[in-house]
C-alpha positions in Angstrom: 45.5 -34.7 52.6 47.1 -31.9 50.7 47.3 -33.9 47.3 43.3 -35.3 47.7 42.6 -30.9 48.5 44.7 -29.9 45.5 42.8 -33.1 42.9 39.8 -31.6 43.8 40.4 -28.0 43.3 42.0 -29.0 39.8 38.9 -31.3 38.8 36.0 -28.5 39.8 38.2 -26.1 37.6 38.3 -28.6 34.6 34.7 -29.3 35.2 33.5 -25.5 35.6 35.4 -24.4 32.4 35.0 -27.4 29.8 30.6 -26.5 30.9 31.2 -22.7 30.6 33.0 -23.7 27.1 30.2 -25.7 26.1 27.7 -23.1 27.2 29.0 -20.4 25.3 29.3 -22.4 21.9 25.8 -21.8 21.1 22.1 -21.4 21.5 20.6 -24.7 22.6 17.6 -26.3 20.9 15.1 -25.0 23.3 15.8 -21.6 23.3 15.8 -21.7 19.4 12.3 -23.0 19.8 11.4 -20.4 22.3 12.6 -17.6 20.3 10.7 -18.9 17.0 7.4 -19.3 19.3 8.0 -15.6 20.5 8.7 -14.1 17.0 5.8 -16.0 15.3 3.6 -14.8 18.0 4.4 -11.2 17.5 4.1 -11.7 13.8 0.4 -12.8 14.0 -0.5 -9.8 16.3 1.3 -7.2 14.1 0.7 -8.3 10.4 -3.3 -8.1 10.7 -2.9 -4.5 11.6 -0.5 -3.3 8.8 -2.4 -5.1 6.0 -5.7 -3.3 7.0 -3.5 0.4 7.0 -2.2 -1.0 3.4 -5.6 -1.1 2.0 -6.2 2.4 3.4 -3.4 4.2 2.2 -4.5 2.7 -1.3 -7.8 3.9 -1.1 -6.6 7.4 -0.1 -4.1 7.4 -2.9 -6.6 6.8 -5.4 -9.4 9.6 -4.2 -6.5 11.7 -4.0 -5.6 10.6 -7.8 -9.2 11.3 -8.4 -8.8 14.7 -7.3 -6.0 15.5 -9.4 -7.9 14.3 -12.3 -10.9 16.9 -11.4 -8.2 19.7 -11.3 -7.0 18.7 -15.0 -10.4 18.0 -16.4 -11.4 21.3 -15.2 -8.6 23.1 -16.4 -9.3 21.4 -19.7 -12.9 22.4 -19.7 -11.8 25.8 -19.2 -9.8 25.6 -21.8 -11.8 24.3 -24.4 -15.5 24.4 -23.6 -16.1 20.7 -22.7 -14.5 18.1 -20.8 -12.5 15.6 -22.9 -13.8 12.8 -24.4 -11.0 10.6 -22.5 -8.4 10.8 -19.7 -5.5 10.6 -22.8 -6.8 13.8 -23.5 -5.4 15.5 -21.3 -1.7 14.0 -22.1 -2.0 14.4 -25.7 -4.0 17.2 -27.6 -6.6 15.8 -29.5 -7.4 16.8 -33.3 -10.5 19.3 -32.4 -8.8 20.8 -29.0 -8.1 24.0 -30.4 -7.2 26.1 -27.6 -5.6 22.9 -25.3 -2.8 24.3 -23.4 -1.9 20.9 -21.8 -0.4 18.7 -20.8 -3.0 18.9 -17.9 -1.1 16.1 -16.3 2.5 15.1 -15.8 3.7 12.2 -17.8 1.3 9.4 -19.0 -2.3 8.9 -17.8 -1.8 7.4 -14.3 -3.3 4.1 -13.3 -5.5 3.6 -9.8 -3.6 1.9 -7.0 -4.3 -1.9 -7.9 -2.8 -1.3 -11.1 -6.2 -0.7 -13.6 -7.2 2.1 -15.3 -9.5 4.5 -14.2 -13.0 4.9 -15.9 -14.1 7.8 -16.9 -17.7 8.6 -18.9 -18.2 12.0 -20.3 -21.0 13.0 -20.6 -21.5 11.2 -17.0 -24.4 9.1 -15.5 -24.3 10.2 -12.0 -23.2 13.6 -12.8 -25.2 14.3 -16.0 -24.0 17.9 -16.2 -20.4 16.5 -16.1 -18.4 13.6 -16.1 -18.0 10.2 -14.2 -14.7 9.0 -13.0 -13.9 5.9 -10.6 -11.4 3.4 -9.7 -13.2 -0.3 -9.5 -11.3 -0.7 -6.1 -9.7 -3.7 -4.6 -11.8 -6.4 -6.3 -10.6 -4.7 -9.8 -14.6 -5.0 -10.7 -16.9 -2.5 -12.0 -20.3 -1.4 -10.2 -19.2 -3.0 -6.8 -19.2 -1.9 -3.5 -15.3 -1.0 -3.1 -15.3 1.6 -5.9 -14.4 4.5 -5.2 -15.9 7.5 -7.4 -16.1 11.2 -7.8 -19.8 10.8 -7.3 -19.7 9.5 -3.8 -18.6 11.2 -0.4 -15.3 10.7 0.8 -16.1 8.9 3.8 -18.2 6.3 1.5 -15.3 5.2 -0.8 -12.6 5.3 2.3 -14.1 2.7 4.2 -12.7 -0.5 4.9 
């Protein structure tokens, strides 16, 4: 009886540690599946909310661009009398600038967020007595609703 005790104790220990082996080898098909599930689930609960902040923080950046271009233009009016007849003006003197004291910005005449240039109108058409300047916005097209202007309240151009 000792020898049938002692086959058995030897076979549940080969058994029990070619399994744990096995086991520890790798990740087995399901839980591969059930980890993908999980991460693609997080993924389409988190992602909606960043690309809404994105557009945001793009349309902060450019009324804060638009701000900066008010403080050189203004400093350029001072300067010389009237506003300039482009935003280049304030980078690079122009022929009849006599008393330009610029450059009123740093480096080249930056462009808005979504990577077009900024309009400006001098003398302007909302602000007759000054000048027009706006970004067309995401859509990259003029006169829409997304622009985001020195003529409109904060609030207006920031929304989503």
């Amino acid at each position: 009886m000792n020898t049938h005790r002692s086959e058995t104790i030897i076979v549940r220990t080969l058994t029990h540690g070619s399994n744990h082996r096995r086991r520890s080898a790798g990740f087995t098909l399901v839980e591969l599946l059930l980890v993908l599930v999980i991460l693609g689930t997080l993924a389409a609960l988190v992602l909606p909310r960043f690309a809404g902040t994105s557009e945001r923080a793009r349309k902060t950046a450019a009324l804060t661009q638009i701000s900066t271009f008010k403080t050189a233009l203004n400093a350029y009016e001072v300067d010389n009398g009237s506003y300039p007849k482009s935003l280049q003006d304030l980078v690079e003197q122009p022929r009849d600038a006599q008393n330009w004291h610029g450059p009123y910005l740093d480096g080249a005449v930056p462009l808005d967020p979504w990577k077009n240039a900024y309009i400006y109108v001098y003398p302007g058409r909302h602000n007759p007595n000054g000048y027009d300047l706006s970004s067309m916005g995401p859509d990259g097209r003029e006169g829409t609703e997304d622009d985001i202007t020195n003529w409109q309240t904060p609030t207006q151009a920031s929304q989503p």
